[in-house]
N, C-alpha and C positions, 0 to 999 in steps of 0.2 A: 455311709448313709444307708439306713434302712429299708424297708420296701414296707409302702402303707398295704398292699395286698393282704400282708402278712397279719392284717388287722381284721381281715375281712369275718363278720359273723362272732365277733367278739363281744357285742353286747347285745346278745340277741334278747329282745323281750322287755329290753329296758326303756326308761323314759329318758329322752334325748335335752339338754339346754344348751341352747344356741346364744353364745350370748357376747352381745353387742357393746362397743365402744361408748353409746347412745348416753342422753341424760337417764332416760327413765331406768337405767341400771343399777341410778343408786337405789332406788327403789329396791332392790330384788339382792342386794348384799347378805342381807340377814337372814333370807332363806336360800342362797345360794354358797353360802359359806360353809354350813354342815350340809353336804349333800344326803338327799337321802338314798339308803341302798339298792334301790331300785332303778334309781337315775344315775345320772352322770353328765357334765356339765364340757361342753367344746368353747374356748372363748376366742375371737376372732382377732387379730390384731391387737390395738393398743387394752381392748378388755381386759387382756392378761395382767394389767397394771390395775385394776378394776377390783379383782373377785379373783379370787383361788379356782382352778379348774385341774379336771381331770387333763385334759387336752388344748394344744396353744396351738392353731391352725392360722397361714401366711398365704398368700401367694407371693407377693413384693418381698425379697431379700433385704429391702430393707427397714422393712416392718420386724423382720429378726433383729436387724442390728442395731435398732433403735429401742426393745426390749429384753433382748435376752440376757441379762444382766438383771430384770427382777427378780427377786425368789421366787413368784408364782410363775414364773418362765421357766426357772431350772427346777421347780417341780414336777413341772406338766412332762404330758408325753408330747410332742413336738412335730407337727405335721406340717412341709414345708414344701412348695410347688418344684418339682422338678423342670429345670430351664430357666427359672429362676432365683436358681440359688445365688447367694455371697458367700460369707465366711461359710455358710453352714456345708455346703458342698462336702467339706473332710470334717463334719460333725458327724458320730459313729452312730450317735442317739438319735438323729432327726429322722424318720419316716417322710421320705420322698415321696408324695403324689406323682401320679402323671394327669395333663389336662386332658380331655376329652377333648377331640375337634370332629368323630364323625359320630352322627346316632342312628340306629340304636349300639352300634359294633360296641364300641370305645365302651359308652357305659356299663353293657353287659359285660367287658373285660375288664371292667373294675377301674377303670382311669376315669378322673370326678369332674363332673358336666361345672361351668363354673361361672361363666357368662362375665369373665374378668370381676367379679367378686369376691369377696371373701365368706361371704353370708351363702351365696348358692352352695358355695363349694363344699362349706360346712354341713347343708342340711345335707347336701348330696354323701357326703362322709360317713352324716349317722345312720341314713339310710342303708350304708353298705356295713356298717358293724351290728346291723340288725336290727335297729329301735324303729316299734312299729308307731312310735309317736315322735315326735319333735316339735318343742315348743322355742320361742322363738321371744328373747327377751333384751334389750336395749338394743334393738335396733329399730328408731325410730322416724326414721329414713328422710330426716330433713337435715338440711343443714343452716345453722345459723351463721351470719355474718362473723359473729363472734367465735365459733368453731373455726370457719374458715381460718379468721387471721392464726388463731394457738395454733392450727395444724403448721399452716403457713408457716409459722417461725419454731415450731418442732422439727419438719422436715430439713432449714434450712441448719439448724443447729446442730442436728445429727450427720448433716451430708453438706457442707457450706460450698463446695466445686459442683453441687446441681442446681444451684442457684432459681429454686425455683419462685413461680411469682403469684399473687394472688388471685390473679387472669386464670393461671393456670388450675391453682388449685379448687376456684369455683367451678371451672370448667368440669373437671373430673367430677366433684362431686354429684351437681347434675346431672352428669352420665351415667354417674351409679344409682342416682333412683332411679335412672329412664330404666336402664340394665337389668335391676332386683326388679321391678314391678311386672317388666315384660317376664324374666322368666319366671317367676312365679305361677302366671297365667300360663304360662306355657308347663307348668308341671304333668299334666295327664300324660306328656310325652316322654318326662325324662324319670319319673320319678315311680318306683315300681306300686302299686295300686293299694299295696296295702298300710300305706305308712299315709299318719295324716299329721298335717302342719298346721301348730297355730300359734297366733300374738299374744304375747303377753306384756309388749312394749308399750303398747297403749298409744302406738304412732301412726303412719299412714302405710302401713303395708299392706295390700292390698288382698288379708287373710281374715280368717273367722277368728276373735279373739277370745281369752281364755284368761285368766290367773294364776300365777303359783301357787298359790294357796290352793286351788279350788285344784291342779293340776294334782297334786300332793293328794289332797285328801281322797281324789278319785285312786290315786295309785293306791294308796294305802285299802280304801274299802274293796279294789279287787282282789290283793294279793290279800284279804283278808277270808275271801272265799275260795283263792287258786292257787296253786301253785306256782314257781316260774314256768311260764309256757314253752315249749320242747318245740322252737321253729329252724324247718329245716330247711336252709337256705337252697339255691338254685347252683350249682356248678359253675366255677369261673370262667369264661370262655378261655 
């Protein structure tokens, strides 16, 4: 296994897609499918089954083992929580995160702030590969009854000995908006000042919203007047 450090400042300047498991994903296939060259696309979880991406980001091993096995999985480059690896542990290709548990230490050495999500963890990713933007697209941060049960019977079918239940799996997901909402608010602390995050999900996250299209076109009318911009990252502790 890799070391995600080794990433660190690799897409400096570029426009960041954070992109979500969520409905309003389908929405965003047709212009997330030709990336354009300025951008580049991290998809979170079961997204990767979604939308072609540059990058396939986990914490739960077994969110690897339930998709690694699509093509746009063994496409991507593969970003996988260290401590919580499975199979991937002796995969040569995955780029191990470390979690952050103290601030500001941890995240100025490069190990990704994550609040038991997969969404912080990501924005916090492209923050450290250098995109001074990150837009933020099918994650929609509710979950429906009807979500609940498919997950419910995905998780059970992929892992049938964790027997889990749909107590359980409402539970969680709850947690995870309370989770993404609170760190969100909490970004002026973790998130370095020059990177700004927006919705394009069109959901309840509790950010300024945006469009691809209009994300695009802005990228386009700058690189239209500038160059790629020459940002010179801070030193890894």
């Amino acid at each position: 296994m890799k070391s995600a450090r080794d990433l660190y400042g690799s897409r400096v300047g570029e426009l960041a897609f954070v992109v979500g498991p969520g409905p309003s994903v389908l929405k965003a296939v047709r212009w997330l499918s030709e990336p354009h060259p300025m951008s580049y696309r991290i998809a979170i979880n079961a997204a990767i089954t979604k939308v072609p991406a540059d990058y396939w980001l986990w914490i739960d091993g077994l969110a690897y083992d339930m998709y690694k096995a699509h093509p746009n999985a063994r496409a991507a480059i593969r970003l996988g929580r260290v401590g919580g690896e499975s199979s991937y542990a002796d995969d040569p290709e995955v780029y191990g995160w470390e979690p952050a548990k103290t601030l500001p230490d941890d995240v100025q050495a490069l190990k990704i702030l994550h609040r038991g999500t997969s969404l912080i963890a990501a924005i916090n990713m492209a923050a450290i590969f250098g995109s001074p933007r990150i837009v933020i697209v099918g994650c929609d941060n509710t979950f429906t009854e009807e979500y609940n049960q498919a997950k419910l019977e995905e998780i059970n079918r992929a892992d049938p000995e964790r027997k889990e239940t749909i107590e359980r799996v409402r539970e969680f997901n709850l947690c995870t908006i309370l989770r993404v909402n609170r760190a969100i608010r909490e970004m002026p602390f973790w998130l370095p000042k020059w990177v700004t995050v927006r919705d394009a999900s069109g959901g309840d996250l509790p950010l300024l919203g945006t469009s691809i299209n209009r994300e695009l076109e802005m990228l386009d009318a700058f690189y239209a007047k500038h160059s790629k911009p020459v940002l010179v990252l801070p030193e890894a502790v």
